[in-house]
C-alpha positions, -999 to +999 in steps of 0.1 A: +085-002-734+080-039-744+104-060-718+117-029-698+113-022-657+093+004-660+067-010-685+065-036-664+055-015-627+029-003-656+010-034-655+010-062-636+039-056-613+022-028-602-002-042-582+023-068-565+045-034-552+013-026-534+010-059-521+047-061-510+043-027-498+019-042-473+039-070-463+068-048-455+039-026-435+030-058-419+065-069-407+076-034-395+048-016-378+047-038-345+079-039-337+083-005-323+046-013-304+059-046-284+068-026-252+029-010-255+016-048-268+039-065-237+019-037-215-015-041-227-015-082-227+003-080-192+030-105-201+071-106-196+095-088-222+113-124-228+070-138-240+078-116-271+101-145-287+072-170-281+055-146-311+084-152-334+087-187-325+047-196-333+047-175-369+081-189-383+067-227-372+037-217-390+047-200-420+073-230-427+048-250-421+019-235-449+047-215-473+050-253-491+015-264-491+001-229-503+027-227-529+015-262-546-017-254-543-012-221-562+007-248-593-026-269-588-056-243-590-040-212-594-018-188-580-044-156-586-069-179-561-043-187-537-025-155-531-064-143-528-071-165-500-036-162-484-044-125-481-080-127-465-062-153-439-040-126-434-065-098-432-090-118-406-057-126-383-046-084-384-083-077-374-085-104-348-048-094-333-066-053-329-093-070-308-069-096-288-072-091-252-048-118-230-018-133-244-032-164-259-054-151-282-027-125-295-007-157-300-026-175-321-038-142-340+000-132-344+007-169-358-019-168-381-009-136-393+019-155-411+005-166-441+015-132-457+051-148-461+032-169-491+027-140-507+061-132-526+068-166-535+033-168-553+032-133-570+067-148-583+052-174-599+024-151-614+048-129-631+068-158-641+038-177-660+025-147-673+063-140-692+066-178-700+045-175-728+066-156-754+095-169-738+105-145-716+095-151-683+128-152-666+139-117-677+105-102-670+109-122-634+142-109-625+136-074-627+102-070-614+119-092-584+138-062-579+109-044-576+091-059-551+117-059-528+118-021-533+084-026-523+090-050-494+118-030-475+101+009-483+071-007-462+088-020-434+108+014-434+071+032-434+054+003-410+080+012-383+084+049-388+042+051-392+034+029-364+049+050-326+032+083-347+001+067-349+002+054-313+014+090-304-016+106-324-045+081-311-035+095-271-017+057-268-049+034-278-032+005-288-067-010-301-069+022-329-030+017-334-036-017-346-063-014-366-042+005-391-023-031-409-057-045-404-071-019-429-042-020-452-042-059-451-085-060-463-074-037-489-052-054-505-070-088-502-094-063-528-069-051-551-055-088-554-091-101-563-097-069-585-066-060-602-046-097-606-053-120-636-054-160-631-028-181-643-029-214-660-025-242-637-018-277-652-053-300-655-052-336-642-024-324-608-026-340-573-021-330-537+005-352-525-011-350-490+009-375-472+041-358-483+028-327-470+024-349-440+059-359-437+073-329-445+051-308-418+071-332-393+104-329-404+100-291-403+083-288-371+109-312-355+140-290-370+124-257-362+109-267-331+145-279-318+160-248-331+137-224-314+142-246-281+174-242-284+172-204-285+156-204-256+169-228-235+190-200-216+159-186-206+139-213-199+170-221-172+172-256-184+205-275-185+219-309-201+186-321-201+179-290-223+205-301-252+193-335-249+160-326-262+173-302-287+195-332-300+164-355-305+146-331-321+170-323-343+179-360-351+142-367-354+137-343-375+169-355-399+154-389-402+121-379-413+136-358-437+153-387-451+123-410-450+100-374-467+130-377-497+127-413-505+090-410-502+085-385-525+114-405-555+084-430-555+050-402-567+044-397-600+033-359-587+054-351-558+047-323-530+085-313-535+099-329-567+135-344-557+143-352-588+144-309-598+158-300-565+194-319-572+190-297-607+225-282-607+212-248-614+184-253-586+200-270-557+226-241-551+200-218-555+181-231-521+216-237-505+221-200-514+188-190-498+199-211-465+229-194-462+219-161-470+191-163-439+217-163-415+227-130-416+196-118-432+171-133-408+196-142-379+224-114-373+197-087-368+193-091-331+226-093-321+232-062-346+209-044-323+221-056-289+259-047-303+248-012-313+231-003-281+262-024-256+278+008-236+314+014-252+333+022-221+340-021-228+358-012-255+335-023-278+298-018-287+284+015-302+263+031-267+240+040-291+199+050-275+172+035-291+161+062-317+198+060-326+201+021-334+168+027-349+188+049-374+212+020-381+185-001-392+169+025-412+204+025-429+206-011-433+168-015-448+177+016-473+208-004-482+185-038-492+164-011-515+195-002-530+208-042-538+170-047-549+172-018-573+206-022-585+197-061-594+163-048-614+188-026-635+217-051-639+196-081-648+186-064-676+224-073-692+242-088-671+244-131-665+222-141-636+246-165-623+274-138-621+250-115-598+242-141-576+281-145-572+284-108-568+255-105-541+265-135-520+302-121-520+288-089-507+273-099-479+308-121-471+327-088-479+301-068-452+305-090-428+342-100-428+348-061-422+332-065-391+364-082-379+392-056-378+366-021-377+339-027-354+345+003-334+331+033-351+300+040-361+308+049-396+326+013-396+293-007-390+276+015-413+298+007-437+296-030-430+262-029-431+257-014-463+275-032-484+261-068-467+228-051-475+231-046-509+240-078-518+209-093-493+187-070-511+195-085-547+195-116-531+165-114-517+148-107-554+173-126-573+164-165-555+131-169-564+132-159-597+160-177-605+142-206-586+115-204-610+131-203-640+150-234-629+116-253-621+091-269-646+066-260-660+040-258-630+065-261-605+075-228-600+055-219-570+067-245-552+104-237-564+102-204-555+085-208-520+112-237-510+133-203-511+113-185-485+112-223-463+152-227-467+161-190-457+136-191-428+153-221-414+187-206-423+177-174-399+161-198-374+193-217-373+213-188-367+193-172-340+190-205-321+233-205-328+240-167-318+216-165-289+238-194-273+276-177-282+265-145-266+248-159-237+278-181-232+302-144-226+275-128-207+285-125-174+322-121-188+325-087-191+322-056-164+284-055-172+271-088-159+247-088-194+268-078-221+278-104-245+318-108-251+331-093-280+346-126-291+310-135-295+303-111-318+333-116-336+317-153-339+283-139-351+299-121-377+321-147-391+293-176-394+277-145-412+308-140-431+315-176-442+279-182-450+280-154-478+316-169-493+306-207-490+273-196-512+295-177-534+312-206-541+283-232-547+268-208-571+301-215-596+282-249-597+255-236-612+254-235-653+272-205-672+237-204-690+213-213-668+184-185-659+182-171-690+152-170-717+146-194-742+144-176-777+115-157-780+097-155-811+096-116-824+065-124-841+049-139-812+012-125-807+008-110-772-029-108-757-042-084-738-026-097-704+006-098-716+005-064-730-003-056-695+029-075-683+049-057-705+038-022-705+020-016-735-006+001-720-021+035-714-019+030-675+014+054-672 
């Protein structure tokens, strides 16, 4: 079973599906709750976004530093302590009582998005050392992604039974991730071997620095932005969006030139303009927007009443059902990439996927009108987001250096985030520019739909076409020795073991 998917779940892998399983638990049990949680915390429906806004500024701001810090000390110790943050936020979020405090408690909760790009790195290190790290990586990326999207599919399904169950205590409700969450904070510090960190590295804290302002300046401006509409600002609005934005430009540029003068960068330059790495980030970018961006105006377009001629007039138990389609459709990309990585050239599937989800989304053009036509659309953008989604960090990490590739792989995670950021800033403002346009008064125009899905479109082509930068023969496996001795943590890796 040496090398194959399934030897692999048998060992280490295993225990990261559990942990994914989790953070797929994490991201989809609250959102069916945030009518109850908007109740409870007596706040406004539109105070929701202010949630989303304070965990992405967060998580772009900790995903980088946690990631080195796993190269420096460890990825075992920091994917350990990631966790517990995690856990003690999920506890503290049960026991929240005014708006504030679930604020803060909800940004916090965050640092679970660490958690793929380090157990990445773990499976990559662990392969590395009979030379066949990237193989193992790619398919027990598929995996985990299984993993990911079968746990938001249980969070969201779990969490309004539970509420139902408990007589409507939202306190009980949310005590349930909290549990899960300290659980697997002690199956990660039980059941997950150390890796082997280079001796003699360096926290390039003042690059951290610069690049925590750059990215709170960018996302900053970009969630303004979003919300601008509702804020009911005006020019003045867009003038502080355009500062931000150019502030945060600048200090990007000052953050690169910085970091071409340290011997042990935070972010090393020099491997990020790698041909077979700096498509790979630009892929992740692009890839956010529909992934991260287009699934709020999926939902408002589903549920817009179709005596406009367009919009689905679906309830909400039925546009649940869409999304339930669409998340089964990223388990079937994630699968489908564990099983064709096993033969077929990396580069070509990252082609494949990222013309999917242009394929998906240009179909949302001329058949739009039907149900079966979105589901359709949907799937087959979803399976190519779902190999995506598994494919970018490991090929990320086998791109990266030798104690790099936690870092590499996280710079995935940062880049997508501020890909979906960008785009929900981008669609909020086309559709609230047609709102008002149509019969409704608060329907967005079809033609900014249309809009949505053709940025969606044209991101998936354009990263179709930087992958052909990338090397016919990059992200494969050095030559590994058959005679190569494995020790007892590699069998585990690998499957030779009596756990199945």
């Amino acid at each position: 079973m040496r090398g194959s998917a399934l030897g692999i779940t048998a060992g280490l892998i295993g225990w990261f599906v559990l942990v994914e399983l989790t953070s797929g638990i994490l991201q989809g049990f609250y959102v069916p709750l945030f009518s109850d949680i908007v109740t409870a915390l007596g706040i406004h429906d539109s105070d929701v976004n202010w949630f989303e806004a304070a965990q992405l500024l967060l998580s772009a701001l900790v995903v980088p530093v946690m990631a080195k810090l796993g190269d420096m000390y460890g990825h075992k110790r920091i994917l350990l302590v990631a966790a517990i943050l995690t856990a003690a936020a999920s506890w503290w979020l049960a026991f929240a009582g005014d708006f504030w405090s679930f604020l803060v408690a909800w940004a916090l909760q965050g640092f679970y998005v660490v958690w793929l790009p380090l157990e990445i790195a773990l499976i990559f290190e662990r392969g590395r050392r009979q030379k066949r790290g990237t193989s193992l990586t790619r398919r027990a990326a598929g995996l985990l992604v299984v993993g990911l999207e079968a746990g938001a599919i249980i969070g969201a399904l779990a969490a309004g039974r539970i509420f139902a169950a408990t007589g409507g205590d939202l306190r009980i409700t949310l005590l349930v991730p909290a549990i899960a969450v300290t659980v697997i904070a002690l199956v990660i510090w039980l059941g997950v071997p150390e890796s082997e960190p280079l001796p003699g590295r360096r926290l390039d804290t003042w690059g951290f620095v610069i690049l925590a302002w750059g990215l709170l300046l960018v996302t900053g401006a970009l969630v303004y932005m979003r919300m601008i509409g509702e804020l009911g600002l005006g020019v003045g609005g867009w003038a502080w969006v355009a500062a931000l934005l150019a502030g945060g430009l600048a200090v990007f540029v000052w953050f690169v030139r910085y970091e071409l003068r340290q011997p042990d960068p935070a972010v090393d330059i020099r491997v990020l303009r790698r041909p077979e790495m700096w498509p790979v980030q630009a892929t992740a970018f692009l890839v956010g927007i529909s992934l991260l961006g287009a699934q709020g105006p999926l939902s408002t377009y589903a549920g817009t009443d179709s005596s406009l001629g367009y919009g689905l007039g679906l309830d909400a138990t039925a546009r649940s059902n869409v999304i339930g389609v669409y998340l089964v459709s990223l388990i079937v990309g994630a699968v489908l990439f564990a099983v064709t990585s096993r033969r077929a050239n990396p580069r070509l599937i990252l082609i494949v996927a990222s013309a999917l989800v242009g394929i998906g989304y240009t179909l949302f053009l001329p058949f739009h009108t039907e149900l079966w036509q979105v589901l359709l659309n949907l799937s087959i953008a979803g399976i190519g987001s779902g190999a995506l989604v598994g494919a970018l960090p490991a090929a990320a990490a086998a791109a990266a250096p030798h104690g790099q590739t936690g870092i590499a792989s996280a710079l995935t995670n940062t880049t997508k985030t501020i890909g979906g950021t960008f785009a929900s800033a981008v669609f909020g403002v086309v559709l609230a520019a047609g709102a008002g346009a149509v019969a409704s008064q608060t329907a967005a125009s079809l033609g900014g739909y249309m809009t949505v899905w053709a940025i969606c479109a044209a991101g998936g082509f354009v990263a179709a076409v930087l992958l052909f930068f990338v090397p016919k023969v990059a992200f494969g496996d050095p030559d590994a020795s058959p005679d190569a001795p494995a020790d007892d943590d590699e069998v585990a890796a690998t499957g030779e073991s009596k756990i199945l």
